[in-house]
VOBARO-724800 format. One record per residue: residue number from 1; x, y, z of N, C-alpha, C, CB in turn. Coordinates in steps of 0.02 Angstrom, whole numbers. Glycine has a CB too. Example, Ala and Ser with C-alpha at 12.3 -4.5 7.8 and 13.67 -1.06 7.14 Angstrom:
2
1/660/-284/390/615/-225/390/660/-165/390/565/-224/452
2/642/-112/354/684/-53/357/645/2/394/704/-30/286
// end
This chain:
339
1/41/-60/0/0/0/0/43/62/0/-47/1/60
2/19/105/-37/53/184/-4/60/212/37/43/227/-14
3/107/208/79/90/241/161/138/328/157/140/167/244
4/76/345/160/87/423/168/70/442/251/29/468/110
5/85/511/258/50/549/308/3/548/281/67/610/330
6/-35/571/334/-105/598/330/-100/668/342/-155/567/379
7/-140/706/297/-162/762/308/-237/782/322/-141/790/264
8/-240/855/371/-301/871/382/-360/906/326/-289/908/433
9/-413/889/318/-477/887/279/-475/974/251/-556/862/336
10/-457/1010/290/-420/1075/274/-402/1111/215/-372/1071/295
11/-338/1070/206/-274/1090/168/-291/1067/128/-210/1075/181
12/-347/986/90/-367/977/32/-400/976/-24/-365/964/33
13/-451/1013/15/-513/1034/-19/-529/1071/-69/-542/1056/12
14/-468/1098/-86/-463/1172/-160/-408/1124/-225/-393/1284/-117
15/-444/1150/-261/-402/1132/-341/-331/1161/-333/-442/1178/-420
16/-318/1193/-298/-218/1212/-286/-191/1165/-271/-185/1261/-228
17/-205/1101/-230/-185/1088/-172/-159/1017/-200/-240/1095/-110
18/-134/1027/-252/-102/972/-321/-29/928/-267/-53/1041/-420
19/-1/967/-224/59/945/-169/21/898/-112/98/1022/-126
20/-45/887/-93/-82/873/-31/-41/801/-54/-181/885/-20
21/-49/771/24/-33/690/24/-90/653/-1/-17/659/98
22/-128/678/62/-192/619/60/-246/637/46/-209/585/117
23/-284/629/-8/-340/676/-25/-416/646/-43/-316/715/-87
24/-406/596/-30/-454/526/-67/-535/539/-25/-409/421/-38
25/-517/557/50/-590/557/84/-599/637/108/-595/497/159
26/-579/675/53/-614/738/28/-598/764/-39/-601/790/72
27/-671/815/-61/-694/817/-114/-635/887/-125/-781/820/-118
28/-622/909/-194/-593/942/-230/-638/976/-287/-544/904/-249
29/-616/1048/-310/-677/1054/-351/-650/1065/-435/-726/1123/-320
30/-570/1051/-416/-542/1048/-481/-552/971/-508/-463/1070/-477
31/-591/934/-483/-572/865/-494/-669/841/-537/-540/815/-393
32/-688/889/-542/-765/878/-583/-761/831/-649/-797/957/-614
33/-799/787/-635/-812/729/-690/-780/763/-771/-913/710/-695
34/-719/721/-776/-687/764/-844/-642/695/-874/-624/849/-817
35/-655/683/-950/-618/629/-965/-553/630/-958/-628/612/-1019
36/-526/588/-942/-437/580/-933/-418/495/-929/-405/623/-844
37/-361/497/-936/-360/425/-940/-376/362/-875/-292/418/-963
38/-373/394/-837/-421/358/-773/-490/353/-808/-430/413/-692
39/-535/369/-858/-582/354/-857/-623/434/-839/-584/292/-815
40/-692/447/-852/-735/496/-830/-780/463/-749/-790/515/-903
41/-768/504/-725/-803/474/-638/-860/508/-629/-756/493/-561
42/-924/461/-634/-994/462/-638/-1014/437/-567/-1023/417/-701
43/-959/415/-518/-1025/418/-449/-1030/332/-445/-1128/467/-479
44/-981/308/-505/-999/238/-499/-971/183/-440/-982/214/-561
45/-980/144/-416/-957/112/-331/-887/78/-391/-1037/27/-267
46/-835/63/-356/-773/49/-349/-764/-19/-317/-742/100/-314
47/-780/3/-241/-780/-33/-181/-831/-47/-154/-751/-10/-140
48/-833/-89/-97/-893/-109/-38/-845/-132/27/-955/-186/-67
49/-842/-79/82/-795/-80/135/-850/-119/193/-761/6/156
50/-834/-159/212/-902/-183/266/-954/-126/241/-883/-175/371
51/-973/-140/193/-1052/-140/167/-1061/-53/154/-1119/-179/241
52/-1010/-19/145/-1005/59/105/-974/64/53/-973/111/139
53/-995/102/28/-978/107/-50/-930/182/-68/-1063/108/-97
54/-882/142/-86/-833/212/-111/-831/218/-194/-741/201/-83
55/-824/277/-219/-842/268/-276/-801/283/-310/-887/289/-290
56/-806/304/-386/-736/315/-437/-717/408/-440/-761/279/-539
57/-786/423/-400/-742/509/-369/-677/491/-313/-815/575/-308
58/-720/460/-286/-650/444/-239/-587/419/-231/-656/419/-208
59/-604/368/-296/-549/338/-325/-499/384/-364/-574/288/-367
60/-518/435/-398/-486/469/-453/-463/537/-422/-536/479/-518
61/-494/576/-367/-457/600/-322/-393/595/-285/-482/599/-298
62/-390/524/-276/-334/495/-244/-270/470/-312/-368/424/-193
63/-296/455/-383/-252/455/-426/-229/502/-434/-263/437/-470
64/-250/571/-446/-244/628/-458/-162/644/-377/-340/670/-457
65/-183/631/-321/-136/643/-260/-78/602/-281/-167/619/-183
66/-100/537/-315/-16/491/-324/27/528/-374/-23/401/-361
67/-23/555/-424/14/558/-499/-16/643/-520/-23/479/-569
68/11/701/-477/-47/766/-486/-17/797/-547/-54/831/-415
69/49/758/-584/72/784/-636/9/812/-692/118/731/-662
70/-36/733/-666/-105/730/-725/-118/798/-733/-184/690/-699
71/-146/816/-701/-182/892/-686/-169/945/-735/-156/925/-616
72/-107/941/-737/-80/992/-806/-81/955/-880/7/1017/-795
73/-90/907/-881/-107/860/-934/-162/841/-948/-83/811/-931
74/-233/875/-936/-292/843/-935/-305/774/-926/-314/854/-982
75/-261/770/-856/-287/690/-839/-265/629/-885/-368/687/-843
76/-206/648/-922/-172/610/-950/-115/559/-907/-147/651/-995
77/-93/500/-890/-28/479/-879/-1/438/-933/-24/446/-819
78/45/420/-912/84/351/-960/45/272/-953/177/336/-923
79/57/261/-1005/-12/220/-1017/18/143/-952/-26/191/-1134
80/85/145/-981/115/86/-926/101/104/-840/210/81/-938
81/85/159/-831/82/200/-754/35/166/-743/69/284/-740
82/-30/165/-772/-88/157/-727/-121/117/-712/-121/181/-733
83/-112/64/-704/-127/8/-669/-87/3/-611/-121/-46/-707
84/-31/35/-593/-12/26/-533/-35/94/-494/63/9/-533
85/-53/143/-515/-47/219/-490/-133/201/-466/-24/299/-564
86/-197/164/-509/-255/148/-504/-243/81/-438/-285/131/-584
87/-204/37/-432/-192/8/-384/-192/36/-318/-148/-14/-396
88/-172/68/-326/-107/103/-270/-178/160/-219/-16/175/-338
89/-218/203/-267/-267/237/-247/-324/187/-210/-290/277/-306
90/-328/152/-262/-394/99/-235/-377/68/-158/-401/20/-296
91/-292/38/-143/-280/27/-74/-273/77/-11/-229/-3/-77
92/-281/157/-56/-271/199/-16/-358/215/31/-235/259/-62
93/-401/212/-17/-467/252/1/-501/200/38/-514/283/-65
94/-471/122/23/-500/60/61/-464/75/134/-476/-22/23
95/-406/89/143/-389/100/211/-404/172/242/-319/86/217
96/-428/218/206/-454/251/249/-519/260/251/-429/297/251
97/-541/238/226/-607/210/246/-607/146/315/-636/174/172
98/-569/120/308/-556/66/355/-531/106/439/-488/12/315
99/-486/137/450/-474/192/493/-543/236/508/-417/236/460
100/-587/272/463/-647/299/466/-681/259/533/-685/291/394
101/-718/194/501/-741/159/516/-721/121/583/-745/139/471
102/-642/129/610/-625/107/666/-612/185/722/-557/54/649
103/-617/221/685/-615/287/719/-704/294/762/-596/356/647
104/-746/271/720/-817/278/725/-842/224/795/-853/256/644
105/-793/158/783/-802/115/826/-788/120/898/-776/75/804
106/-736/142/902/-702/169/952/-725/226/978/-644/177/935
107/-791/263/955/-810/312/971/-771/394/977/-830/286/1018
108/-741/400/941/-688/448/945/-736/507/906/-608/422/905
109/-716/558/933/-760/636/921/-708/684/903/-804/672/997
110/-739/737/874/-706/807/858/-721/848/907/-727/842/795
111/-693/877/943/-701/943/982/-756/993/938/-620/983/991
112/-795/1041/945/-831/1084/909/-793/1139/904/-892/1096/934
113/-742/1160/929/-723/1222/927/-644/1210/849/-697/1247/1027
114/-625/1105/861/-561/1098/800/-628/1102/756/-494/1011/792
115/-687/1079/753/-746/1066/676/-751/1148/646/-856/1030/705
116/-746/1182/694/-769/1266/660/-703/1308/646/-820/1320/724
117/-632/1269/666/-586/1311/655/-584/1256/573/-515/1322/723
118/-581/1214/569/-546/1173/512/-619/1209/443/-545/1053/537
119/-684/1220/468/-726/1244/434/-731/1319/397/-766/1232/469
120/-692/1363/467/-679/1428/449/-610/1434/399/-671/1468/517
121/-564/1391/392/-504/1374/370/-519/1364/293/-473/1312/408
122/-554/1301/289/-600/1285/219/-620/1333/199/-658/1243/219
123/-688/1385/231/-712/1431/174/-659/1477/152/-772/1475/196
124/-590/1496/200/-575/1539/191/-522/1535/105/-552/1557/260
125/-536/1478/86/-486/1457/37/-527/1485/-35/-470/1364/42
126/-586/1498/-39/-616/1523/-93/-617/1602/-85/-685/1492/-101
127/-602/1603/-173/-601/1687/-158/-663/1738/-173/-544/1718/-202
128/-716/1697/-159/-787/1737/-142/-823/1677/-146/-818/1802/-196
129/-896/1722/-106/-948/1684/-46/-996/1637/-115/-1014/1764/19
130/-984/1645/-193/-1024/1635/-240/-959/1571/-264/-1049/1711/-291
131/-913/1578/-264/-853/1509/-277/-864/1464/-237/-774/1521/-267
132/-870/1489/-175/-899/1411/-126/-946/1399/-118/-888/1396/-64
133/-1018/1427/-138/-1064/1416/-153/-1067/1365/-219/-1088/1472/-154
134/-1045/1365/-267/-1024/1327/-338/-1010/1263/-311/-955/1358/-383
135/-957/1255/-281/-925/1204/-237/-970/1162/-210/-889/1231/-184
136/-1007/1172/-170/-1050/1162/-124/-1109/1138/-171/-1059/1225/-79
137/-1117/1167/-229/-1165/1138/-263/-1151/1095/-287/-1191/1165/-299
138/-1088/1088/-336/-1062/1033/-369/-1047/978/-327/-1007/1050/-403
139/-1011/981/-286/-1005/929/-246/-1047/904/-190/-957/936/-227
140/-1080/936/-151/-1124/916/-93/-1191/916/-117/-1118/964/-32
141/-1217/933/-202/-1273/954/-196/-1323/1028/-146/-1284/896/-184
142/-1259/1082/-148/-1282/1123/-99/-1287/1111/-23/-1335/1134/-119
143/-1269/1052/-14/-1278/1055/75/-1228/1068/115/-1299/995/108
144/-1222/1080/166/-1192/1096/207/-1170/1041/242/-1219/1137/235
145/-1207/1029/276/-1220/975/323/-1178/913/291/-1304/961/330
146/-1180/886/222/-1142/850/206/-1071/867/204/-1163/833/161
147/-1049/914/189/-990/964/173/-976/945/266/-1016/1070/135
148/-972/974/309/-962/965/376/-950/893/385/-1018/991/415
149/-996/828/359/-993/769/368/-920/739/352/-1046/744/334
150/-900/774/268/-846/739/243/-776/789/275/-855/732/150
151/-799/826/319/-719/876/354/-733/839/433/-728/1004/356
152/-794/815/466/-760/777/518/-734/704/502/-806/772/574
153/-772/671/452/-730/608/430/-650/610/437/-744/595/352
154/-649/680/405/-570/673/377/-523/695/459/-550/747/294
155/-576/742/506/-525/741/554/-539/681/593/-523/804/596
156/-583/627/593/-570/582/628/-527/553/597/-615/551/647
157/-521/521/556/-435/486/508/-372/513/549/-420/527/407
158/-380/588/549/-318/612/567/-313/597/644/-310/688/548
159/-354/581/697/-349/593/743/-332/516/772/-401/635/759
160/-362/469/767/-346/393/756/-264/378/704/-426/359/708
161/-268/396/662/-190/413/621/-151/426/683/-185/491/560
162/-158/482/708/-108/510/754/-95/474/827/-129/580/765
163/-135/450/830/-145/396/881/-72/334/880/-227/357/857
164/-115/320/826/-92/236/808/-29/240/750/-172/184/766
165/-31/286/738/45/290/673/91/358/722/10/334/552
166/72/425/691/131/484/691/151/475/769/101/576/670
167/111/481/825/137/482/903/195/417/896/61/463/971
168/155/370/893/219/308/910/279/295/852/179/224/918
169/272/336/789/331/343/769/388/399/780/319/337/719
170/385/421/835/428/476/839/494/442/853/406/530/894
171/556/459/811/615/443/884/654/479/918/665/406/874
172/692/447/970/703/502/1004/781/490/998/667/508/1078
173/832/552/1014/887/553/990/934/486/1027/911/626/1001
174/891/466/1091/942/383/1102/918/362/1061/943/325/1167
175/876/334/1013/850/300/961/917/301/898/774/339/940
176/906/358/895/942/391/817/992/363/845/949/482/788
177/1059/406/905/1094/383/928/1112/290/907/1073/407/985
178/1062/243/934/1108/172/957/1088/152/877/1073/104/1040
179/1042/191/834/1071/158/756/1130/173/715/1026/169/706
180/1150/233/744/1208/246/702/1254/230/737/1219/308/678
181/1274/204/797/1313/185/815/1334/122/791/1306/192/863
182/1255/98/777/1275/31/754/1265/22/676/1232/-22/793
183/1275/84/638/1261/70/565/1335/121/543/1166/101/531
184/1364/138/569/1444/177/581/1428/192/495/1538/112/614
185/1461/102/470/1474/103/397/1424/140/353/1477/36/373
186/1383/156/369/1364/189/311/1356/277/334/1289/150/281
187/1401/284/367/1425/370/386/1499/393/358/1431/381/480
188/1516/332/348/1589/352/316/1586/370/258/1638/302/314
189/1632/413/230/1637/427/180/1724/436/161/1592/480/175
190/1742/421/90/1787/406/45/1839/503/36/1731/367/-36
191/1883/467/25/1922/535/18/1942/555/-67/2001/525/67
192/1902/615/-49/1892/643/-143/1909/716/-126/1791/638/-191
193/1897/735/-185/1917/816/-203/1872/841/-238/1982/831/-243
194/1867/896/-209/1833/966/-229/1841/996/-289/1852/1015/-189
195/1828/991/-359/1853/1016/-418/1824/1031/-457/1884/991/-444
196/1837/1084/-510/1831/1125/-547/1856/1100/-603/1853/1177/-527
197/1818/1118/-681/1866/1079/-723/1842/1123/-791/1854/983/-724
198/1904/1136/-854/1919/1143/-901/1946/1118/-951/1930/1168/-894
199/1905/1110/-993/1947/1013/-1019/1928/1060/-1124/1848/876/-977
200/1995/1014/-1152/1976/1025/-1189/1968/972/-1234/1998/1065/-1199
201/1925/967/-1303/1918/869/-1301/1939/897/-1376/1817/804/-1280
202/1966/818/-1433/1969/824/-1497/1895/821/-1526/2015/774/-1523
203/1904/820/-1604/1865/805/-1607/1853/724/-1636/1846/853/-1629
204/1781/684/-1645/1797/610/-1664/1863/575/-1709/1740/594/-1701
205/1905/543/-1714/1965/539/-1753/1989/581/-1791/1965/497/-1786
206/2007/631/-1736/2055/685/-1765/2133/667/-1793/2064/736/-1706
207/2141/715/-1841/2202/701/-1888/2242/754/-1825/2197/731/-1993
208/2316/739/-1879/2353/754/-1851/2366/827/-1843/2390/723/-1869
209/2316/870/-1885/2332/946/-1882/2263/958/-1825/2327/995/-1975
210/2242/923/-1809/2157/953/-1786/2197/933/-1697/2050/882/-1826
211/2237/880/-1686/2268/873/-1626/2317/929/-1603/2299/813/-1627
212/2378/952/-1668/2412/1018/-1641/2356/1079/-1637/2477/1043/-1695
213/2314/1079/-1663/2273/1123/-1659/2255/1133/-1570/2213/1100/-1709
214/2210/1073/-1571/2188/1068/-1512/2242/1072/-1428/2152/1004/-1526
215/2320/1070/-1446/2352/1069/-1385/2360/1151/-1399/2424/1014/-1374
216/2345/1190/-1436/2354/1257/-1450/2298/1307/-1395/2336/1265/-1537
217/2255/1258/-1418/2196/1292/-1394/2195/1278/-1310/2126/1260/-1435
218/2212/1208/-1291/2222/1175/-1207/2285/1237/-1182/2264/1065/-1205
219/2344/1261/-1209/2385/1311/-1209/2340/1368/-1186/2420/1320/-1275
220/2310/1379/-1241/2285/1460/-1213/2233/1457/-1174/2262/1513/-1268
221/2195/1411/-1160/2135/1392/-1090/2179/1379/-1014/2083/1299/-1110
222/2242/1348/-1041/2278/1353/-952/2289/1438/-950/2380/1299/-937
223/2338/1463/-995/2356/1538/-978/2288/1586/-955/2391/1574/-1050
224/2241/1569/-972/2178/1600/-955/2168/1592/-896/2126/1582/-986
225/2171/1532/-871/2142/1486/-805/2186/1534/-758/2164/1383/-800
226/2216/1514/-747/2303/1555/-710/2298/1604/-717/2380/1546/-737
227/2254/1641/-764/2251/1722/-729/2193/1732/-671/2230/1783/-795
228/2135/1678/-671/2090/1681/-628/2108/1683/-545/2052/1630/-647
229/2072/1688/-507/2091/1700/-435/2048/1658/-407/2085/1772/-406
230/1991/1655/-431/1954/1626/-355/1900/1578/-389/1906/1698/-296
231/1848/1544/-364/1815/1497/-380/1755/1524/-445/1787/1468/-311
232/1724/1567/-424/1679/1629/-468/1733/1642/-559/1682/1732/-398
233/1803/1666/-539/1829/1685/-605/1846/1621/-634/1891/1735/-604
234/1848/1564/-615/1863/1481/-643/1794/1465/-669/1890/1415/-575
235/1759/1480/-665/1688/1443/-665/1659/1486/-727/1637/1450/-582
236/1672/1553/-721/1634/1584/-783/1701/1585/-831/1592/1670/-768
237/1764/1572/-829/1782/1536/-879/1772/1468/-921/1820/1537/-866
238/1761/1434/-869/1719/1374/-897/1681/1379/-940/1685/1347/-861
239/1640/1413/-908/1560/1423/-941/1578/1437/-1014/1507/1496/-904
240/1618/1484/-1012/1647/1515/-1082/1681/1463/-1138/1708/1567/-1061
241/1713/1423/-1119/1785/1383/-1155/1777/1307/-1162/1858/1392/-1104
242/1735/1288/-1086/1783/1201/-1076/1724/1173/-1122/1791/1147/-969
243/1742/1131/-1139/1688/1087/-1181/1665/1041/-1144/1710/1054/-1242
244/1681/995/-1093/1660/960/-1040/1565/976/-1024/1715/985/-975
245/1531/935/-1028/1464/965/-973/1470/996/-921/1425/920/-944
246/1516/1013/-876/1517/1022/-819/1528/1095/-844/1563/981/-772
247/1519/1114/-902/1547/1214/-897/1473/1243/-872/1576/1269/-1003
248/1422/1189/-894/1358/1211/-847/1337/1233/-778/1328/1173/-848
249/1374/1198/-745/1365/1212/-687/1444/1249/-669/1339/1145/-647
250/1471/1308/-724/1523/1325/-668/1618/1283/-680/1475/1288/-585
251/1606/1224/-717/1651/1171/-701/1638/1131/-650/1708/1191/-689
252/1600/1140/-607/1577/1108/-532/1583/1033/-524/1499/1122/-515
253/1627/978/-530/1598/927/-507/1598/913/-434/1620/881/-538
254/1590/956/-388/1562/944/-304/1642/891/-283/1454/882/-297
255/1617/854/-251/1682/808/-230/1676/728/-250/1693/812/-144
256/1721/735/-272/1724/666/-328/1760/616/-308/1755/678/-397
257/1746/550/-255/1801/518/-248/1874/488/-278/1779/490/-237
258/1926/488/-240/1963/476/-274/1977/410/-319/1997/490/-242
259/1954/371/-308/1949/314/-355/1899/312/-429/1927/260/-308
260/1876/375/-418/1830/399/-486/1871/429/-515/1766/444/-482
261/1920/453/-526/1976/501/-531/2046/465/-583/2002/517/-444
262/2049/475/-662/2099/461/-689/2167/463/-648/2097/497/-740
263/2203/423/-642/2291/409/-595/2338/473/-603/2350/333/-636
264/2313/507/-672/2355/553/-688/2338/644/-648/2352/546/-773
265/2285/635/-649/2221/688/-604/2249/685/-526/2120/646/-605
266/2255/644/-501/2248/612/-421/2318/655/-418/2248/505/-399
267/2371/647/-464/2440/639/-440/2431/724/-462/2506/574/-483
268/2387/750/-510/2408/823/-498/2378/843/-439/2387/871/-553
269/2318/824/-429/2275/840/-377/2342/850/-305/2206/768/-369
270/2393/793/-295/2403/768/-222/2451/816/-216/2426/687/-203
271/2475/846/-289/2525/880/-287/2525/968/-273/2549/860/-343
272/2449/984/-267/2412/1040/-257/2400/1060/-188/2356/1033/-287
273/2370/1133/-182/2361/1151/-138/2280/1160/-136/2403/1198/-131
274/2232/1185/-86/2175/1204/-114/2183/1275/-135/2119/1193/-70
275/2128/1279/-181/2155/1349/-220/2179/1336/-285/2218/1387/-184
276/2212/1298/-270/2277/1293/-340/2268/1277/-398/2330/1248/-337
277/2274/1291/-462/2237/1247/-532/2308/1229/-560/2177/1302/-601
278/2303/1164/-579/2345/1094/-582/2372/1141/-671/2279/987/-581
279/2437/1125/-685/2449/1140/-755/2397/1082/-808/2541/1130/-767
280/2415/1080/-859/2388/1032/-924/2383/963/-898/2442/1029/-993
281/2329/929/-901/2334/851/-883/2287/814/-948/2296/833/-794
282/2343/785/-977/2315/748/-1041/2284/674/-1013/2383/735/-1103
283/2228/661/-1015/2185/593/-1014/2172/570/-1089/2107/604/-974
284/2216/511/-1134/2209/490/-1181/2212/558/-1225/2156/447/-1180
285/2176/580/-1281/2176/619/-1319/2152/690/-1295/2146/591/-1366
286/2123/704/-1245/2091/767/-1210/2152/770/-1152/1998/754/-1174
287/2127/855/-1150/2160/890/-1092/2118/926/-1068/2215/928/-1104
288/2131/931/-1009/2106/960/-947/2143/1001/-890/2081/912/-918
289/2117/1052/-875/2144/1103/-821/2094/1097/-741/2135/1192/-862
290/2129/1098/-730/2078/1080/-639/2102/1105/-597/2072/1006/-600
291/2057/1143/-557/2052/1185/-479/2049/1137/-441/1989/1236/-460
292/2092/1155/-372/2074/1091/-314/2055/1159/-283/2142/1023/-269
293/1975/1137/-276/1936/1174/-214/1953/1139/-141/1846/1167/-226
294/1966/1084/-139/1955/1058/-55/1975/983/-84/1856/1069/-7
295/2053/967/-51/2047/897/-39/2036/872/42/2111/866/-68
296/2010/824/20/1919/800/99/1987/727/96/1764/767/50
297/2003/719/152/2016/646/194/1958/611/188/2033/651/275
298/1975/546/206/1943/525/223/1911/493/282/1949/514/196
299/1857/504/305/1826/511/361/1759/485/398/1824/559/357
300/1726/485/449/1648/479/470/1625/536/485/1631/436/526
301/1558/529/460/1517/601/477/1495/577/538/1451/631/424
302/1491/639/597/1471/628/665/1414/653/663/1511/653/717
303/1384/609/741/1325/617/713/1253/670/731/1312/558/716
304/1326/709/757/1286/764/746/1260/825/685/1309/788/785
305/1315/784/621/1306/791/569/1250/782/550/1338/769/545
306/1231/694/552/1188/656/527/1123/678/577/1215/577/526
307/1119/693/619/1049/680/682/988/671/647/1030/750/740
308/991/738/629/916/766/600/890/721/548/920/842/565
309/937/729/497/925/701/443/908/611/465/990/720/395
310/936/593/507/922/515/545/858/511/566/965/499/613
311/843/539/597/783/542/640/733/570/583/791/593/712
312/719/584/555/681/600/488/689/522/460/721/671/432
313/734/497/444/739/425/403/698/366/441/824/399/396
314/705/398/496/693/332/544/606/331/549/737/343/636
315/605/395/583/509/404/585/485/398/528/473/475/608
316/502/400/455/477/389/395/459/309/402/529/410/334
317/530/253/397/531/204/404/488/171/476/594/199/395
318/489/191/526/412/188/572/353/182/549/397/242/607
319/347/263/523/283/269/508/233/200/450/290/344/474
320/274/195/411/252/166/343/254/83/350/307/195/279
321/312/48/425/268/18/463/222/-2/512/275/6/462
322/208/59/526/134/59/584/102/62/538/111/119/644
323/96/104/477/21/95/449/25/41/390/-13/171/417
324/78/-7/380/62/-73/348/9/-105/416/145/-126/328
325/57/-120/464/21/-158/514/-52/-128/524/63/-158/582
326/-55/-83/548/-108/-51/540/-167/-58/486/-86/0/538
327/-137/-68/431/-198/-91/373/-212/-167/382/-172/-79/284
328/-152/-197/391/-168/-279/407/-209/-297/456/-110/-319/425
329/-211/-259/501/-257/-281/585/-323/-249/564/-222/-236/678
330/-332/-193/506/-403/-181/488/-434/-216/442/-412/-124/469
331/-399/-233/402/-420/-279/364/-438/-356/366/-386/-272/332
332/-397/-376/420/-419/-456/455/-497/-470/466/-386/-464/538
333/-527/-430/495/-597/-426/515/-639/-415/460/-610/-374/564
334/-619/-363/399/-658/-331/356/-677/-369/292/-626/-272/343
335/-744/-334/267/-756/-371/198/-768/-327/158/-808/-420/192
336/-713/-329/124/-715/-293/74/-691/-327/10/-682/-240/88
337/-742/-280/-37/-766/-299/-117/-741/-239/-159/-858/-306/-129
338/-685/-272/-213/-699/-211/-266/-739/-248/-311/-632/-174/-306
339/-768/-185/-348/-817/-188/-390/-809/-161/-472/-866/-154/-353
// end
């Protein structure tokens, strides 16, 4: 299944809201019965969740959240996409419907004061009292009362969600802590260099005048280089001269381990300072000029480096299994039919 967060009934309710996670058990008003390759959605049942019926609005709402590229494509995807992207929705709106339904059991309520802030929140997303009126027609048939029905649904999801998934996936920094202690190896990192590059290449089986040519030209791209000073005047020379891809970004290739690194490169590199741009280094038929921005040892990132970013990896990996388990323990009991 797709295990997302859940989001609140709120944030999804408007045709902008193309970024929302979870959008399946509320209505949208950019999402009006319109052909696309999902099919046109007439209201027809999908599903039968212990004996409720979800339908192909609901279904195609939630395609639209996996794949919102559609949206700018009139509901077009790749034809190989959708049977898994139509999968993928259909297991989404069955489990929250399934959560609904155990939220209901369990007797769990909305406060009246979260129902009128999440309500005042909603209208406030239309930009006049005649746009959400439209809304309200198209989708609720004008009612209200239903409109209210499908924004506490959605905060009961969230509130049972939060329960049983986001609370108990939190970790806490002894958590983060005793995994990286015990996952070290994959904090280390390899000793590379920081570089900049100006390369000049032949062209396909160049003769022998198109090669003096070309060490003419590697000649006057070092004397150029060597007048530069700092990382900024190397880079918009690049941009200018090197033929390499990398004049795109600058010359930039970030830090490149050393074992990615031609033997002949390494040995100008070791022989550098940072700062420094290496004279002519011929690799087979091309030459190249190179800045050492930063040669990096090699080392472990501590983890106070890593924390955050850990603890983000970890509650992801939590989360997505509390709410497998979570769909499995709802689903044991349940009967459910697609249709």
């Amino acid at each position: 299944m797709n295990c997302k967060l859940h989001i609140p009934a709120v944030v999804l309710m408007m045709g902008a809201m193309a970024s929302a996670q979870v959008a399946s058990h509320t209505p949208t008003s950019a999402l009006q019965p319109h052909e696309s390759s999902f099919g046109v959605p007439t209201g027809r049942p999908v599903a039968r969740v212990n004996g409720v019926l979800l339908t192909d609005r609901d279904l195609l709402r939630e395609e639209y959240t996996i794949f919102p590229y559609a949206r700018q494509h009139h509901g077009s995807v790749p034809q190989e996409m959708e049977p898994q992207i139509r999968s993928g929705a259909m297991d989404m709106i069955i489990f929250e419907e399934l959560v609904y339904q155990e939220a209901l059991r369990r007797k769990l309520t909305v406060p009246s004061e979260r129902m009128q802030t999440a309500e005042t929140s909603f209208r406030a997303q239309f930009s006049s009292h005649e746009q959400y009126q439209q809304f309200l027609l198209e989708e609720f048939h004008g009612s209200e009362r239903l409109l209210r029905e499908k924004i506490r649904r959605s905060l009961l999801i969230d509130r049972l969600l939060k329960v049983e998934v986001e609370n108990r996936a939190e970790v806490s920094p002894a958590e983060a802590r005793a995994y990286y202690e015990k996952n070290l190896g994959r904090y280390r990192y390899p000793e590379s260099f920081s570089i900049q590059t100006i390369s000049v290449l032949p062209p396909p089986n160049p003769t022998p005048e198109q090669l003096m040519e070309e060490r003419k030209r590697a000649d006057e791209a070092l004397r150029q280089a060597q007048s530069t000073g700092d990382y900024e005047s190397f880079g918009v020379l690049a941009e200018k001269i090197s033929d390499d891809d990398y004049r795109v970004m600058m010359g930039d290739h970030h830090a490149v381990p050393r074992n990615q690194l031609a033997p002949q490169v390494v040995q100008a590199l070791l022989a550098s300072k940072d700062g420094q741009i290496t004279g002519l280094i011929q690799v087979d038929q091309a030459y190249t000029i190179v800045r050492l921005n930063k040669h990096i040892l090699a080392g472990t990132y501590t983890f106070a480096d890593v924390k955050d970013q850990l603890r983000k990896e970890l509650k992801e990996k939590k989360t997505n299994q509390l709410r497998a388990a979570l769909d499995k323990r709802l689903r044991q009991n349940a009967k459910i039919e697609t249709l």
